[in-house]
LUMDREN-743514 format. One line per 2 residues: number of its first residue (from 0); their letters; for each residue x, y negated, z negated of C-alpha. Coordinates in nm, 4 decimals. Example, Ala and Ser with C-alpha at 12.3 -4.5 7.8 and 13.67 -1.06 7.14 Angstrom:
<sites>
0	AS	1.2300 0.4500 -0.7800; 1.3670 0.1060 -0.7140
</sites>
This chain:
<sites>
0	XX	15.2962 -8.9418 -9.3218; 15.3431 -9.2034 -9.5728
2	XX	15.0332 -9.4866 -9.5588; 15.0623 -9.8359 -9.5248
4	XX	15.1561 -10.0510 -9.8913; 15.2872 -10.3188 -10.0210
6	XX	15.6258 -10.3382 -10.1199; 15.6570 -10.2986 -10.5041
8	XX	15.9560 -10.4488 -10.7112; 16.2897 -10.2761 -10.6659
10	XX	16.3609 -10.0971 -11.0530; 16.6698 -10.1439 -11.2125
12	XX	16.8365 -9.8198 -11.1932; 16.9855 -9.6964 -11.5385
14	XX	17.2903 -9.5097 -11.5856; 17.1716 -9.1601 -11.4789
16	XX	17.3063 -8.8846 -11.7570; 17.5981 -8.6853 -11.6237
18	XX	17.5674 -8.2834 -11.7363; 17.8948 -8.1574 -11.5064
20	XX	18.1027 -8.4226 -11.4687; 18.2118 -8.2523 -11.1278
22	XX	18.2292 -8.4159 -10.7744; 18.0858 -8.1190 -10.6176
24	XX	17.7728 -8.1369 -10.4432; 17.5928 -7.8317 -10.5915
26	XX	17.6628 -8.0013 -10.9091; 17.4944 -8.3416 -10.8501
28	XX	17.1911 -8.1346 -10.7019; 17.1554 -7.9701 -11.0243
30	XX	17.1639 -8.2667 -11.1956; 16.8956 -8.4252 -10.9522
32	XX	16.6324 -8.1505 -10.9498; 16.8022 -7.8874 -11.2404
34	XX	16.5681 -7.9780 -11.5012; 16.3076 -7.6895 -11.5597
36	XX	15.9665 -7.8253 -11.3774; 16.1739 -8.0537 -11.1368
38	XX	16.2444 -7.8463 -10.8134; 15.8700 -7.6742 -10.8712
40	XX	15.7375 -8.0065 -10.8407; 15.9386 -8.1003 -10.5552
42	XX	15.8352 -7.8193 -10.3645; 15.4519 -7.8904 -10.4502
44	XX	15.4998 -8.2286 -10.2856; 15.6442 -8.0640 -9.9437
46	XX	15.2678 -8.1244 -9.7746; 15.2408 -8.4503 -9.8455
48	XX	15.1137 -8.7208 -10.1821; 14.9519 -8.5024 -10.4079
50	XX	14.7499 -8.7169 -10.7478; 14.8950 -8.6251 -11.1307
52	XX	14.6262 -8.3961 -11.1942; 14.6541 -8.1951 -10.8359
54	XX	15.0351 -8.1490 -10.9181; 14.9261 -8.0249 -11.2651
56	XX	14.6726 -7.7862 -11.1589; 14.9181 -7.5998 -10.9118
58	XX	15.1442 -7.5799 -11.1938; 14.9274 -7.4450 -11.4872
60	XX	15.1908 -7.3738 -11.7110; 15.3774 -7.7346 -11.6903
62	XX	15.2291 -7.9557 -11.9757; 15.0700 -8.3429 -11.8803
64	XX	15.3962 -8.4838 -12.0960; 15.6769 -8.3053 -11.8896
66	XX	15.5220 -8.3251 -11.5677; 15.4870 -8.7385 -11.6999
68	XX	15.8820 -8.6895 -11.7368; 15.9600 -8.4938 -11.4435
70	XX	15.7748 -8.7405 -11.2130; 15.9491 -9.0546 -11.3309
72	XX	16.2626 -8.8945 -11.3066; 16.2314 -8.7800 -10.9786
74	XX	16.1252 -9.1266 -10.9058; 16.3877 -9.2857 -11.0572
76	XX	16.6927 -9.0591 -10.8729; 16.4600 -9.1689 -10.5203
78	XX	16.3269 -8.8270 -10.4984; 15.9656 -8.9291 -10.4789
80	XX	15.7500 -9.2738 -10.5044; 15.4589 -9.3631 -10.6703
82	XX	15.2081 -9.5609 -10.5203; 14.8366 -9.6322 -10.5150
84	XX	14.5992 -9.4824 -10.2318; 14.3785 -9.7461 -10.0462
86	XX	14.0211 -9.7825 -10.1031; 13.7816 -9.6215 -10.1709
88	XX	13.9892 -9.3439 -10.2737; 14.1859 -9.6601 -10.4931
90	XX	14.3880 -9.3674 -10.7152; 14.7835 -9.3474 -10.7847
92	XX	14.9459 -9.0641 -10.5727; 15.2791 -8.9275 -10.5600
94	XX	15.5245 -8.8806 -10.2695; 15.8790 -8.7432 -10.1746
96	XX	16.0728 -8.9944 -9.9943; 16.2005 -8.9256 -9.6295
98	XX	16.5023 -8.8004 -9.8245; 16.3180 -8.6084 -10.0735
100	XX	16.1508 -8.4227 -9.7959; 16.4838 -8.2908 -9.6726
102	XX	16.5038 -8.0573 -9.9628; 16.2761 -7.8406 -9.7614
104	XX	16.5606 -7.6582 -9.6028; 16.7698 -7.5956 -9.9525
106	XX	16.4319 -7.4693 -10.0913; 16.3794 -7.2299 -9.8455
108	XX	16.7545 -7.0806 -9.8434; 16.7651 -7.0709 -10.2424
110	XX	16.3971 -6.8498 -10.1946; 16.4892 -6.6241 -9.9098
112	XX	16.8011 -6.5739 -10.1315; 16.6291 -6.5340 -10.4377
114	XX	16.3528 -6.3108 -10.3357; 16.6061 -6.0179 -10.2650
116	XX	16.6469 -5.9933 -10.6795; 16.5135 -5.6660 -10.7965
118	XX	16.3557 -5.8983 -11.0634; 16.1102 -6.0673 -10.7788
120	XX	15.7932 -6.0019 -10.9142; 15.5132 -6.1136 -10.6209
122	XX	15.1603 -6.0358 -10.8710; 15.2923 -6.3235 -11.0495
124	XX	15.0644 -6.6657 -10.9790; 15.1086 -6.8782 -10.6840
126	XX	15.0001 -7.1977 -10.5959; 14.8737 -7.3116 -10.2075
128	XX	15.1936 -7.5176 -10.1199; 15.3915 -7.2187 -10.2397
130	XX	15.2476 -6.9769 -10.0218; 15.2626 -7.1720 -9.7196
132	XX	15.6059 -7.2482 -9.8271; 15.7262 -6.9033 -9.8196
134	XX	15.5703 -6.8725 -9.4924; 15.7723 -7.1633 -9.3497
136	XX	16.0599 -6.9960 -9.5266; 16.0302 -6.6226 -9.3973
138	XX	15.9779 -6.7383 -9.0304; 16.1378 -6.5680 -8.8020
140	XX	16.1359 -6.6100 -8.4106; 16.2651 -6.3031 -8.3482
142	XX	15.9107 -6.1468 -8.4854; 15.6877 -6.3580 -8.3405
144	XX	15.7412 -6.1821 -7.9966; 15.5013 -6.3796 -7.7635
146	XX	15.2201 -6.5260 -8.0082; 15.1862 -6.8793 -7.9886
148	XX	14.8074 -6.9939 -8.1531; 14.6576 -7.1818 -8.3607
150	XX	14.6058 -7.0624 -8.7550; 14.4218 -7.1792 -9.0596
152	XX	14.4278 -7.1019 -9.4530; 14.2195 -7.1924 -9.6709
154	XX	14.2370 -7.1416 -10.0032; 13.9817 -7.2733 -10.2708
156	XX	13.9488 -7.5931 -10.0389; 14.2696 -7.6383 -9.9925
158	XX	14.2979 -7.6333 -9.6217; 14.6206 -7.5923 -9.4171
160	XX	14.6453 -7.5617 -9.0500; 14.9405 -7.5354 -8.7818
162	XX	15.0864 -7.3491 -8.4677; 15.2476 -6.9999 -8.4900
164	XX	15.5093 -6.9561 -8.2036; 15.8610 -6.8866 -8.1914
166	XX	15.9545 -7.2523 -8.2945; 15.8401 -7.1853 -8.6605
168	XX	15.4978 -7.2420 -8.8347; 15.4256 -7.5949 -8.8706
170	XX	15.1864 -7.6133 -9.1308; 15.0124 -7.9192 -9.2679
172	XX	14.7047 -8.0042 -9.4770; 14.4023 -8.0779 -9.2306
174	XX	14.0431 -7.9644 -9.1347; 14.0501 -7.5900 -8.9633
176	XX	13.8560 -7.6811 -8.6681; 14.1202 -7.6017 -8.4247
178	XX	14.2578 -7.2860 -8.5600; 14.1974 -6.9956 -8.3628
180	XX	14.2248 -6.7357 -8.7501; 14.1482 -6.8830 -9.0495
182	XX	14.2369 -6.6654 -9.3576; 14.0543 -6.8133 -9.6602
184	XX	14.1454 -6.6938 -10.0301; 14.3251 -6.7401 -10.3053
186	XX	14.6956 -6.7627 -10.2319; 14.8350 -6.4247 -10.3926
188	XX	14.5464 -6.2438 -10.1745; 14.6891 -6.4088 -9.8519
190	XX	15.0835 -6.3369 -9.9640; 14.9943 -5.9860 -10.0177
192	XX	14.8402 -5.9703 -9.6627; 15.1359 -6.1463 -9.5353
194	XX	15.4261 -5.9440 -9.6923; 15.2309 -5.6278 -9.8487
196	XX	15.0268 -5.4744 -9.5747; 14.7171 -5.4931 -9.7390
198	XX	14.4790 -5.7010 -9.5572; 14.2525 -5.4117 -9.5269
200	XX	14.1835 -5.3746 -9.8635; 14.1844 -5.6787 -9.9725
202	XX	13.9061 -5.7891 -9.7725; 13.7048 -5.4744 -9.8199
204	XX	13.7678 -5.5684 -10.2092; 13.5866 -5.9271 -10.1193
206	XX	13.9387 -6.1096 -10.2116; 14.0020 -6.1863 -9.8532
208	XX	13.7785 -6.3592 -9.5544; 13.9176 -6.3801 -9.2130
210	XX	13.7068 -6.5725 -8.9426; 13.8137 -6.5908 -8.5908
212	XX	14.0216 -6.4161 -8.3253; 14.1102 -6.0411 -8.5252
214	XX	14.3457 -5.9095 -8.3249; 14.5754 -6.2277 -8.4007
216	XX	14.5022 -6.2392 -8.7976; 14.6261 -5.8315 -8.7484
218	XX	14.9185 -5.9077 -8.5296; 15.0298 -6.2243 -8.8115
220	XX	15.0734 -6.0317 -9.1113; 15.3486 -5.7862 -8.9074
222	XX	15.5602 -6.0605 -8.8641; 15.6895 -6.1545 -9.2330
224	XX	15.9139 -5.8881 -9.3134; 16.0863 -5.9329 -9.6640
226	XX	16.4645 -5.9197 -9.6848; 16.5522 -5.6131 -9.8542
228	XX	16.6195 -5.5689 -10.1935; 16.9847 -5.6573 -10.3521
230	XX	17.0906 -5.2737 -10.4455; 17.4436 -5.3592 -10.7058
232	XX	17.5019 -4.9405 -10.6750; 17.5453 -4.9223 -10.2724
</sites>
């Protein structure tokens, strides 16, 4: 995943600020990715380099100075790298390291966890890498049953594409040539098609646009069933 280029001067590391002072992991993962922004733009980085400004625009409510701060620290604790993009593209990207990527898996458990809240509000805004995130996250090979194909999303041009089957949902940026569905819209219309049942609707309110096979694009959205609800009185 990562392209070829040159090997850039090793940093001197500075003494990294301590906010625990305890040897337990949980502790040291707070203080790697605790910092408000840092695990958001972890998790935007999940699909691959992403450029300052793409980061920026998934995350519309992170300012241009915090996401500055956020991306050097993550640098500096290895989380990501930083590096320029050959020509003619010739712009500065940024990366998770082969390490960063395996925060995938905490990601998903603190979601699938965290999405059981009563306080789990789904209207709220949500960016591509999110939504195929959560489908990543909710996949479960018990539902899948016997479907094994080829699906697409689009969503404003941002293109993702990867096989459905009981072995998960392997989704990466690419062209949708190959996908047997595409769904194409924003990325709250195709989470509430996923988890809320209303593909229907949205399409017939022009939010939605699926292209392809229908009876797989119908049999998909059964298969993400939400964990239910946290309920403190039973």
């Amino acid at each position: 995943m990562t392209p070829n280029r040159k090997t850039r001067p090793i940093k001197t590391r500075q003494p990294r600020r301590r906010w625990y002072d305890d040897a337990c992991g949980t502790a040291l993962a707070l203080e790697l990715v605790g910092e408000r922004w840092a695990l958001m733009v972890v998790r935007e980085l999940m699909f691959g380099p992403r450029r300052f400004g793409e980061i920026r625009a998934a995350l519309p409510g992170l300012s241009a100075n915090v996401l500055t701060q956020r991306l050097e620290g993550l640098e500096e604790t290895g989380i990501l790298t930083k590096y320029r993009l050959p020509p003619p593209a010739n712009a500065p990207v940024y990366e998770l390291t082969p390490w960063g990527y395996e925060a995938e898996r905490p990601i998903q458990l603190l979601g699938k966890w965290a999405v059981r809240s009563p306080d789990h509000d789904p209207t709220l805004p949500l960016s591509a890498a999110s939504a195929m995130m959560s489908l990543r996250t909710m996949h479960d090979p018990v539902t899948v049953g016997d479907l094994d194909f080829t699906i697409g999303f689009d969503m404003d041009g941002d293109t993702f594409v990867g096989r459905y089957n009981r072995d998960g949902i392997d989704l990466h940026r690419g062209p949708l040539t190959a996908a047997q569905v595409v769904f194409a819209g924003p990325p709250t219309a195709i989470a509430a098609a996923v988890y809320g049942g209303a593909m229907a609707d949205l399409e017939a309110a022009g939010l939605l646009r699926i292209t392809g096979e229908r009876a797989l694009a119908e049999a998909f959205v059964t298969r993400f069933p939400l964990p239910p609800k946290w309920d403190a009185e039973n």
